[in-house]
KOLSE-654760 format. One record per atom (N, C-alpha, C): residue in three letters; residue number from 1; atom name; x, z, y. Coordinates in nm, 2 decimals, decimal comma, padded with zeros to 4 digits. Layout:
// KOLSE-654760
SITE   residuo   num   atomo        x        z        y
SITE       ALA   NUM      CA        X        Z        Y
...
// end
This chain:
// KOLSE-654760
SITE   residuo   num   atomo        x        z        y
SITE       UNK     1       N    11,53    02,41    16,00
SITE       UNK     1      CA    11,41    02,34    15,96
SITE       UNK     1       C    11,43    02,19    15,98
SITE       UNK     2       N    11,38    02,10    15,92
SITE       UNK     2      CA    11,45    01,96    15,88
SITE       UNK     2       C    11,32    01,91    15,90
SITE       UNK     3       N    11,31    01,84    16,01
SITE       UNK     3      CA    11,19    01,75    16,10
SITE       UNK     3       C    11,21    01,58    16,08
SITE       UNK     4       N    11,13    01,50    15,98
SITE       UNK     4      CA    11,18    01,38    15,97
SITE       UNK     4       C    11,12    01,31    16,11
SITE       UNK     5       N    11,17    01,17    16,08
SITE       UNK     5      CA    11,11    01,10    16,23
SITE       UNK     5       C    11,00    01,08    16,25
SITE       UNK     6       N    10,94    01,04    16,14
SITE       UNK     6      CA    10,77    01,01    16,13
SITE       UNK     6       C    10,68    01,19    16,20
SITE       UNK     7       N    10,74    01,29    16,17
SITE       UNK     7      CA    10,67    01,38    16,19
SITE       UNK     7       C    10,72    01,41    16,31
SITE       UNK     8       N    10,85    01,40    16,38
SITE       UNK     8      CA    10,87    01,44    16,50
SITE       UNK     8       C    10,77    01,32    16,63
SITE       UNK     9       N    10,79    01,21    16,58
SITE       UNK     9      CA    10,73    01,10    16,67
SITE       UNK     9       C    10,57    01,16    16,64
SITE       UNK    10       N    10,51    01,19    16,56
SITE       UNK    10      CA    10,38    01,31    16,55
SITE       UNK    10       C    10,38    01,38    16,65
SITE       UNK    11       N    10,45    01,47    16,65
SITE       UNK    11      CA    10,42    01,58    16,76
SITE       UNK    11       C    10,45    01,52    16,87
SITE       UNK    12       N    10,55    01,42    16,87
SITE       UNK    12      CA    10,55    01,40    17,08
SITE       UNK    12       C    10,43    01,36    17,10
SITE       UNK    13       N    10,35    01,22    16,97
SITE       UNK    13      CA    10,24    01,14    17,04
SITE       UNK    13       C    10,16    01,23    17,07
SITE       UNK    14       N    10,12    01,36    16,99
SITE       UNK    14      CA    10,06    01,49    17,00
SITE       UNK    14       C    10,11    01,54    17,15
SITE       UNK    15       N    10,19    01,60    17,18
SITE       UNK    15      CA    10,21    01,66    17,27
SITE       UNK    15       C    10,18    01,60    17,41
SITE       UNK    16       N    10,19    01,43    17,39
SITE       UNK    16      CA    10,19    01,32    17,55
SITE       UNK    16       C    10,00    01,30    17,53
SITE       UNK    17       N    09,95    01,32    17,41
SITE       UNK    17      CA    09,80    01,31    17,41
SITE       UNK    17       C    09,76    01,45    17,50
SITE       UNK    18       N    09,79    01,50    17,48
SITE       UNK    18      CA    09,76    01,67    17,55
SITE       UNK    18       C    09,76    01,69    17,68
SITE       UNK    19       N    09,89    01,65    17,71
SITE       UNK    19      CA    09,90    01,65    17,88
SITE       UNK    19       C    09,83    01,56    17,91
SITE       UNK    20       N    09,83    01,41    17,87
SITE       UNK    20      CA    09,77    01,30    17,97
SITE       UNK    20       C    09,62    01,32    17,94
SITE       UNK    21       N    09,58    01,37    17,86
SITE       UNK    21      CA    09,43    01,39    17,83
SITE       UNK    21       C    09,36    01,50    17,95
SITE       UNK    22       N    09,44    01,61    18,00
SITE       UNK    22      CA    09,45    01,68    18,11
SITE       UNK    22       C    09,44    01,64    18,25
SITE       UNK    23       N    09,51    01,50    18,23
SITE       UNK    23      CA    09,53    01,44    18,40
SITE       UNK    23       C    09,50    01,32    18,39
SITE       UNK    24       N    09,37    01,25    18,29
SITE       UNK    24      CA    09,32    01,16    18,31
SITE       UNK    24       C    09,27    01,08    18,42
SITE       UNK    25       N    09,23    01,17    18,49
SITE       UNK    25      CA    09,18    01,14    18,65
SITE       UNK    25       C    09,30    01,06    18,73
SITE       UNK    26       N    09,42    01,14    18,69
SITE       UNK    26      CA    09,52    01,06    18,76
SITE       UNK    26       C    09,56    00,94    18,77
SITE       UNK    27       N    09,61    00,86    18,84
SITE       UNK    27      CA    09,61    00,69    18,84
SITE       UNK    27       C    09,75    00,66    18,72
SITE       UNK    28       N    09,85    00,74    18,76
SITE       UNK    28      CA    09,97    00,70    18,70
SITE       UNK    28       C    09,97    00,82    18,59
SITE       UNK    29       N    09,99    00,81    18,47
SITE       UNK    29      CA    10,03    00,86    18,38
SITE       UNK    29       C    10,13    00,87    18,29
SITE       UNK    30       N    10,23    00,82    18,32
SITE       UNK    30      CA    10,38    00,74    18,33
SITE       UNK    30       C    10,44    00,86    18,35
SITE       UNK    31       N    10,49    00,97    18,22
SITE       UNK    31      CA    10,62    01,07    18,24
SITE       UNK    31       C    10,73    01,07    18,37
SITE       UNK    32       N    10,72    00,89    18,32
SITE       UNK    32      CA    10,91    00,87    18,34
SITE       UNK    32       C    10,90    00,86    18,52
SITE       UNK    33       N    10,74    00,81    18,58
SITE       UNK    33      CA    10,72    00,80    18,73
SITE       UNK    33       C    10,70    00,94    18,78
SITE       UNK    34       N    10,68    01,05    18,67
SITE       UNK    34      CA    10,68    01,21    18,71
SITE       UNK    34       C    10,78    01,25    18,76
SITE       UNK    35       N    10,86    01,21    18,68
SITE       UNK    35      CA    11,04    01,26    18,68
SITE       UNK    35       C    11,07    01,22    18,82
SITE       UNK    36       N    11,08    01,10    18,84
SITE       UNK    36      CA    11,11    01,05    18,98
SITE       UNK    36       C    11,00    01,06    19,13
SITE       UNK    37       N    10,93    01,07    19,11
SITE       UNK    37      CA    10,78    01,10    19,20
SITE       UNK    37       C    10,72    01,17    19,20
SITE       UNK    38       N    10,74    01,35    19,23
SITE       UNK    38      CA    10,70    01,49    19,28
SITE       UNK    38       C    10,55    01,47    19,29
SITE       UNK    39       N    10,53    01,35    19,39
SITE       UNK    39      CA    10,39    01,36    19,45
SITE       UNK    39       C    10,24    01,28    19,34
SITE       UNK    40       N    10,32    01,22    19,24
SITE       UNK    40      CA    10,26    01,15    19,10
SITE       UNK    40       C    10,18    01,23    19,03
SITE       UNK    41       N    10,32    01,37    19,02
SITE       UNK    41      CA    10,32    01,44    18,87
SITE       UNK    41       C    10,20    01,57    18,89
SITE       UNK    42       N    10,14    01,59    18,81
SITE       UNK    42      CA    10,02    01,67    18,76
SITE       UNK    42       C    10,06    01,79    18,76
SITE       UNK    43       N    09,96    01,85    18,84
SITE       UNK    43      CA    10,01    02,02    18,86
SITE       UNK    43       C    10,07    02,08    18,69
SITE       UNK    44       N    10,20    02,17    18,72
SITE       UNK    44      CA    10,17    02,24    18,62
SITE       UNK    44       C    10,30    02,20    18,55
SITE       UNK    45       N    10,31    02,04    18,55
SITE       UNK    45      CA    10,47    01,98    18,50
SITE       UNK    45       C    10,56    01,95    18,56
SITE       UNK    46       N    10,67    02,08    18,57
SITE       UNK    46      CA    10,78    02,06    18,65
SITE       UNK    46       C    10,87    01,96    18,65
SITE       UNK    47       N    11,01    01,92    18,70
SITE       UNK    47      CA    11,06    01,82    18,73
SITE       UNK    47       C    11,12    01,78    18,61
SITE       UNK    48       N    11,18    01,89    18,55
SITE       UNK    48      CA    11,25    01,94    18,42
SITE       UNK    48       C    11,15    01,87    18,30
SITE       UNK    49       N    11,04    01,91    18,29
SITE       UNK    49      CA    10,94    01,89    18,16
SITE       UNK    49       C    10,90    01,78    18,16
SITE       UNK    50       N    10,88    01,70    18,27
SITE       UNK    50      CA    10,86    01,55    18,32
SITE       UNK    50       C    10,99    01,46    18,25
SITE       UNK    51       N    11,12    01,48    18,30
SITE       UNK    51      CA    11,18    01,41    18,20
SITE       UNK    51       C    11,25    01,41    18,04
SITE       UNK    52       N    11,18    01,55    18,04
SITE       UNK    52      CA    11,21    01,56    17,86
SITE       UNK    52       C    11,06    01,49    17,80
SITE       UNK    53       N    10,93    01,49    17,87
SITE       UNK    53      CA    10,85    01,39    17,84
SITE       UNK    53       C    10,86    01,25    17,84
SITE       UNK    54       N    11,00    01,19    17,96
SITE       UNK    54      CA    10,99    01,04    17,95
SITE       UNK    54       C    11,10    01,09    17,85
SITE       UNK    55       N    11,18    01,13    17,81
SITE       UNK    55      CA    11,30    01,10    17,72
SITE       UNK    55       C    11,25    01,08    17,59
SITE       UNK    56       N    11,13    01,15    17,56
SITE       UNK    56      CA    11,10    01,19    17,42
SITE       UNK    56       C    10,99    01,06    17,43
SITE       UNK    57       N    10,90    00,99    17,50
SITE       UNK    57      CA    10,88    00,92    17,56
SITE       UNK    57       C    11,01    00,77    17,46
SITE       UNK    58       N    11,07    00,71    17,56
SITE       UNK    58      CA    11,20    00,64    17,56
SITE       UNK    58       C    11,23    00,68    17,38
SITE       UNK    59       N    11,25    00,76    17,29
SITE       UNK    59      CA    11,30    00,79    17,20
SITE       UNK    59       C    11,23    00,75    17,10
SITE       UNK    60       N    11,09    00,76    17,08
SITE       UNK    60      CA    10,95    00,71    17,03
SITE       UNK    60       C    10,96    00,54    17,03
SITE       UNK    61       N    10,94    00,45    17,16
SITE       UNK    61      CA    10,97    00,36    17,16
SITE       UNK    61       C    11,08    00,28    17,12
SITE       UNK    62       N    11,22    00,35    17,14
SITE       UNK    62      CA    11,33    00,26    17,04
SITE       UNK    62       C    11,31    00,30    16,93
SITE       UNK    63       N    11,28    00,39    16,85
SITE       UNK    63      CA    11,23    00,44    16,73
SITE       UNK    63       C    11,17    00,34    16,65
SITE       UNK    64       N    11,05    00,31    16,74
SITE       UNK    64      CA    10,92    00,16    16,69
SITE       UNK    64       C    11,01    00,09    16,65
SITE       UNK    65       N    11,12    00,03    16,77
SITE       UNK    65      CA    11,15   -00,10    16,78
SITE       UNK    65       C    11,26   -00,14    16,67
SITE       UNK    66       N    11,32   -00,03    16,56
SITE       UNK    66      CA    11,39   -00,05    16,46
SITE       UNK    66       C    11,31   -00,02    16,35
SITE       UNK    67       N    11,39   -00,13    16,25
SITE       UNK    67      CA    11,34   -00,18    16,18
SITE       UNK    67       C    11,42   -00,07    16,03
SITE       UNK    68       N    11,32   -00,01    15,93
SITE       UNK    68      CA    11,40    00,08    15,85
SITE       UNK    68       C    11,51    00,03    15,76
SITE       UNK    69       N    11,58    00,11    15,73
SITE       UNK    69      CA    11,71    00,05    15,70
SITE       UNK    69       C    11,71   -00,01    15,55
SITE       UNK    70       N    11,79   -00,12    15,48
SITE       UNK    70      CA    11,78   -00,21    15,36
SITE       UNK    70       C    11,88   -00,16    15,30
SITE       UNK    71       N    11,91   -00,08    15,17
SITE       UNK    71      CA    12,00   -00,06    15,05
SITE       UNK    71       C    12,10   -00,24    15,09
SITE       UNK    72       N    12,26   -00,22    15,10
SITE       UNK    72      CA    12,30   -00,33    15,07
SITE       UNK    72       C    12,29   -00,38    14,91
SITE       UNK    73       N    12,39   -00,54    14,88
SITE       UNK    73      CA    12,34   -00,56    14,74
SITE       UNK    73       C    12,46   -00,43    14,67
SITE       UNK    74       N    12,37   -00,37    14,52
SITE       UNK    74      CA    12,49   -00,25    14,47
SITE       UNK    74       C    12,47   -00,13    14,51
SITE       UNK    75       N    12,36   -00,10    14,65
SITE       UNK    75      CA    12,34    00,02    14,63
SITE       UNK    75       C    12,19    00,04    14,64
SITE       UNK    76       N    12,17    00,19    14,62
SITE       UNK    76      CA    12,04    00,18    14,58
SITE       UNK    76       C    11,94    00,30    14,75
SITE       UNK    77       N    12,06    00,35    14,79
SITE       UNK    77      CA    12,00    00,42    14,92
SITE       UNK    77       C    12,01    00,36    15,03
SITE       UNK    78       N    11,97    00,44    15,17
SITE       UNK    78      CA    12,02    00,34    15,28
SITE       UNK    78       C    11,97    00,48    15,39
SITE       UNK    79       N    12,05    00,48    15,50
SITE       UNK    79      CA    12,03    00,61    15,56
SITE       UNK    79       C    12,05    00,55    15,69
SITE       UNK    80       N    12,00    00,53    15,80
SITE       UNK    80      CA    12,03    00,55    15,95
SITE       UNK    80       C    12,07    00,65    15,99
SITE       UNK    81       N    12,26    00,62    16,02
SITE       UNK    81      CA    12,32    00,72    16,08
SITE       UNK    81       C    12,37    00,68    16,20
SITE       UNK    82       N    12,37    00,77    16,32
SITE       UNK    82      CA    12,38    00,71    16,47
SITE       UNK    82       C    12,36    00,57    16,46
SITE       UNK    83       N    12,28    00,56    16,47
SITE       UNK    83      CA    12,19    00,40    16,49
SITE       UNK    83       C    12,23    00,30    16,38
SITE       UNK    84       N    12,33    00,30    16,27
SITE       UNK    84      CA    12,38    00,22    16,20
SITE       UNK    84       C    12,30    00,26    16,08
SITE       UNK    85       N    12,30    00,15    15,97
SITE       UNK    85      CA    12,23    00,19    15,84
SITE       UNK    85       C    12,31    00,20    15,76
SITE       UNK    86       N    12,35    00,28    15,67
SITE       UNK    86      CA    12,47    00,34    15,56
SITE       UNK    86       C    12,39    00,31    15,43
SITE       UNK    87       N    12,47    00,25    15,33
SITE       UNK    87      CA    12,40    00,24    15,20
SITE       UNK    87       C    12,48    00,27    15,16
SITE       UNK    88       N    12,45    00,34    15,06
SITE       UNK    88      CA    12,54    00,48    14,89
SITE       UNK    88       C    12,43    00,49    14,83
SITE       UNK    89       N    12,52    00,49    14,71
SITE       UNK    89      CA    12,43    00,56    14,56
SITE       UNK    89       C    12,45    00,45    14,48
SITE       UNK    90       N    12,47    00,46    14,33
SITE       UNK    90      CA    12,43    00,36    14,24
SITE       UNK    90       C    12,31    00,29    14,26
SITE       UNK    91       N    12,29    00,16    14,22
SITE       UNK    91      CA    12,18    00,11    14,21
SITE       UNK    91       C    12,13    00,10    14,05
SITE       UNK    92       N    12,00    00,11    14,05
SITE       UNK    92      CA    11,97    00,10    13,92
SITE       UNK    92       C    11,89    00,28    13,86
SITE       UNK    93       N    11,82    00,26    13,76
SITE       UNK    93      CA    11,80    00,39    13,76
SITE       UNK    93       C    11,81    00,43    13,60
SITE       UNK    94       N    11,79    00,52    13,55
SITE       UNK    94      CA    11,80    00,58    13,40
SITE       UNK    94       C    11,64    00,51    13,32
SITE       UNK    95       N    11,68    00,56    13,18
SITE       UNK    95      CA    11,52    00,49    13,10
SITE       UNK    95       C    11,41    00,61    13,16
SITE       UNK    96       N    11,44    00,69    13,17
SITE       UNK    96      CA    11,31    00,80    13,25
SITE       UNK    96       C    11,28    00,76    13,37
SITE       UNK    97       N    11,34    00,70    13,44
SITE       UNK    97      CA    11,32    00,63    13,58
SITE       UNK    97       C    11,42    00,75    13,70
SITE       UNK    98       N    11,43    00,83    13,68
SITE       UNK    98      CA    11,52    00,89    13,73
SITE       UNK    98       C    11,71    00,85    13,77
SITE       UNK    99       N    11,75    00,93    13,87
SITE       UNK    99      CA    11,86    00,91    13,85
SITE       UNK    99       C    11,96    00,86    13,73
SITE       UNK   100       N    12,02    00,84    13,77
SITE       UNK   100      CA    12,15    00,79    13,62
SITE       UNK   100       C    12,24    00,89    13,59
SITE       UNK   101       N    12,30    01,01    13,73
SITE       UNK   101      CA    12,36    01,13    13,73
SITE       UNK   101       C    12,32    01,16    13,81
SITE       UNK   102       N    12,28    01,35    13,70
SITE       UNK   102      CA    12,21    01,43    13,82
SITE       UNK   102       C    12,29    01,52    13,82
SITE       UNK   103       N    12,26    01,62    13,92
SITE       UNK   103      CA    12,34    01,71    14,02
SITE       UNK   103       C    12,34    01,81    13,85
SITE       UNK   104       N    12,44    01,85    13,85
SITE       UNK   104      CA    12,46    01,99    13,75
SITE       UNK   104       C    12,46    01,90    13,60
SITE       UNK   105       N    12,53    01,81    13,56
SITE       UNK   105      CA    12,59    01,78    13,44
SITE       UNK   105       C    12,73    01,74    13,45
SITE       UNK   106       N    12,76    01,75    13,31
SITE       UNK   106      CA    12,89    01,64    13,31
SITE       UNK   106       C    12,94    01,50    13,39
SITE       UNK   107       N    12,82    01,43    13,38
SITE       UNK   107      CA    12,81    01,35    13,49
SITE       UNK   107       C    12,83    01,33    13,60
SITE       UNK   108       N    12,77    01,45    13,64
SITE       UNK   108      CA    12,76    01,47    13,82
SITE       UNK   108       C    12,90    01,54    13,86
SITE       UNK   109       N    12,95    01,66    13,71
SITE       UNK   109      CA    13,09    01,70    13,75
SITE       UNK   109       C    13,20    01,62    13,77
SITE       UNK   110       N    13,21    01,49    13,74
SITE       UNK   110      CA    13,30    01,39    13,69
SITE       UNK   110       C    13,32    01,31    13,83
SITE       UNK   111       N    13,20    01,25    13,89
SITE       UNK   111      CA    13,14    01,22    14,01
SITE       UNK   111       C    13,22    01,35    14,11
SITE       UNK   112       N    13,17    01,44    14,10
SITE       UNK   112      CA    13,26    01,49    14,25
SITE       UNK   112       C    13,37    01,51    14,21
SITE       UNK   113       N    13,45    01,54    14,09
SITE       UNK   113      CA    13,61    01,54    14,07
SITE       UNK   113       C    13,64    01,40    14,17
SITE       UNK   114       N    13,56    01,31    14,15
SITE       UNK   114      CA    13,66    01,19    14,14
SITE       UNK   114       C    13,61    01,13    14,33
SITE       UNK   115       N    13,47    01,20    14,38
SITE       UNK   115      CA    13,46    01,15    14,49
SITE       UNK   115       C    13,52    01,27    14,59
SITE       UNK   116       N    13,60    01,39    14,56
SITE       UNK   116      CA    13,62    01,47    14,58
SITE       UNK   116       C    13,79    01,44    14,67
SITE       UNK   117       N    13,84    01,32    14,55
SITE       UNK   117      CA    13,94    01,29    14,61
SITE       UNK   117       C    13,98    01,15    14,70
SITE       UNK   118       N    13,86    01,13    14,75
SITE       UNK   118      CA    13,83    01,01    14,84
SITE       UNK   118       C    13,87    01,08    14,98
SITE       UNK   119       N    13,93    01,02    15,06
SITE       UNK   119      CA    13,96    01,06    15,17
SITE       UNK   119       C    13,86    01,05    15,30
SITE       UNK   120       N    13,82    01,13    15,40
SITE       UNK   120      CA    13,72    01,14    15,49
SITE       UNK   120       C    13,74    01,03    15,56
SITE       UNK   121       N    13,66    01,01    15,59
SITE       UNK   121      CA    13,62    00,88    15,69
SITE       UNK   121       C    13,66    00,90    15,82
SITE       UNK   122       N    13,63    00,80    15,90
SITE       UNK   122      CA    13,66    00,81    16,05
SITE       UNK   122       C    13,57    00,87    16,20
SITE       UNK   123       N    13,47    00,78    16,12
SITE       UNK   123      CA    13,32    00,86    16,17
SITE       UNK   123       C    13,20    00,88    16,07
SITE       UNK   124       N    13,18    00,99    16,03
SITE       UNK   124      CA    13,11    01,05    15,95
SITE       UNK   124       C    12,94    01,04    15,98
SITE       UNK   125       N    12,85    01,11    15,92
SITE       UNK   125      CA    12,84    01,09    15,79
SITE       UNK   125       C    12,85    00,94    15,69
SITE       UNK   126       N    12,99    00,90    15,64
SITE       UNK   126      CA    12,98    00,78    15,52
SITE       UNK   126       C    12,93    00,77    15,42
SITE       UNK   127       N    12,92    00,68    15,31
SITE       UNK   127      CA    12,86    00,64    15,21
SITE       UNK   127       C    12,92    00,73    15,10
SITE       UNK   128       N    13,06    00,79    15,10
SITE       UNK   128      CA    13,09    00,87    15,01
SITE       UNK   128       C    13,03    01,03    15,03
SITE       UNK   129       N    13,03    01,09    15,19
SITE       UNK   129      CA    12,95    01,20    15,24
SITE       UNK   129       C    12,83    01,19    15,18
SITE       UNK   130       N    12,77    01,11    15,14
SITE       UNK   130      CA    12,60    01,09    15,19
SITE       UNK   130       C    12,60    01,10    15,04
SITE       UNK   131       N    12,66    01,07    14,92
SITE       UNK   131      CA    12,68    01,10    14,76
SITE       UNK   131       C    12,66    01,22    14,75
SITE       UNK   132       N    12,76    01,28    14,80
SITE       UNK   132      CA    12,84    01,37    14,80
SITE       UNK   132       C    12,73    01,48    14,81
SITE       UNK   133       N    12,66    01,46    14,89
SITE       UNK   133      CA    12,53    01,54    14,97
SITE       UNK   133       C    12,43    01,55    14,87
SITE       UNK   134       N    12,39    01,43    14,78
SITE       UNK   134      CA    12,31    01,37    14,74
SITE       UNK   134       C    12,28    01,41    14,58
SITE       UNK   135       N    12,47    01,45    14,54
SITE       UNK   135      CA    12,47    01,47    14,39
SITE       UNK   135       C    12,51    01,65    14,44
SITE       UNK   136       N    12,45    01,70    14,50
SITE       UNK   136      CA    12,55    01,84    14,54
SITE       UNK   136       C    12,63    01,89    14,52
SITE       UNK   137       N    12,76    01,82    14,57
SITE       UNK   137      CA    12,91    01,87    14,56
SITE       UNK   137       C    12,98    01,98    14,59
SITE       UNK   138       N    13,01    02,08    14,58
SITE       UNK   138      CA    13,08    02,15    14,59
SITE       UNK   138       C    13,22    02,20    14,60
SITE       UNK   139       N    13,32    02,10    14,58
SITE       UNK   139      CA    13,43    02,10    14,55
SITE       UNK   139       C    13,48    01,95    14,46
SITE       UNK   140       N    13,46    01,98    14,33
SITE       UNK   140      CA    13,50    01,93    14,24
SITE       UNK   140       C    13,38    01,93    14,16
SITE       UNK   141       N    13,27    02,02    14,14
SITE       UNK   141      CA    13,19    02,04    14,08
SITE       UNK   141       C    13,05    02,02    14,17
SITE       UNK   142       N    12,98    01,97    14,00
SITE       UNK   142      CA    12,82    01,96    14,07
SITE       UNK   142       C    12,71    02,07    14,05
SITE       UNK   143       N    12,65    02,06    14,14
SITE       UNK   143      CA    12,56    02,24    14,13
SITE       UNK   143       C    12,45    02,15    14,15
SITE       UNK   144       N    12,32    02,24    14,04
SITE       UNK   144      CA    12,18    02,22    13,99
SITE       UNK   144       C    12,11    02,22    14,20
// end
């Protein structure tokens, strides 16, 4: 099941509304002082659950603090991969507005012949991977 970030950062703000809504009475509501301060933390959230709340917590906030990623000039995607932003893909699009080559033509089979024989990168997922993903390669060939 494939959870984007907008929907995962949903369910934590969801899930930290729930608990802290519970222990409003309480002075500190601060996960991350749960984790560390037994005598803080709200019946019920163990030591364990407290810092997978400040982690998910912490993960939400650097989340905010990046800025979504820019297509360089020449390409038309752009993907945050381990914190870096990867741009692939042709830029530009077809007179339907669509792709230029889609997955399951001549096109697209020509495309993975030829990105097929690009050599893997060093740290993955790259800009030729992320095509590759994109136009559904299978080898040599493109599948619908």
């Amino acid at each position: 099941m494939n959870i984007t970030n907008e929907q995962l950062r949903n369910i934590i703000a969801e899930e930290m509304e729930s608990v802290l809504s519970e222990f409003e009475e309480k002075e500190i509501t601060d996960p991350c002082v749960w984790k560390d301060q037994p005598s803080h933390r709200p019946p019920g959230i163990s030591q364990p659950k407290a810092a997978e709340l400040c982690a998910a917590q912490s993960q939400v906030a650097e989340a905010a603090k990046k800025k979504p990623c820019k297509p360089s000039k020449g390409k038309r995607f752009a993907k945050r991969v381990n914190g870096k932003c990867r741009s692939y893909g042709q830029k530009g699009q077809a007179k339907s507005g669509g792709d230029r080559i889609r997955p399951g033509t001549k096109k697209g089979d020509a495309y993975c012949a030829r990105s097929a024989k690009i050599k893997k990168c060093k740290n993955p997922p790259c800009a030729n991977a992320l095509s590759r993903k994109k136009w559904k390669c299978r080898g040599s060939k493109s599948m619908k």
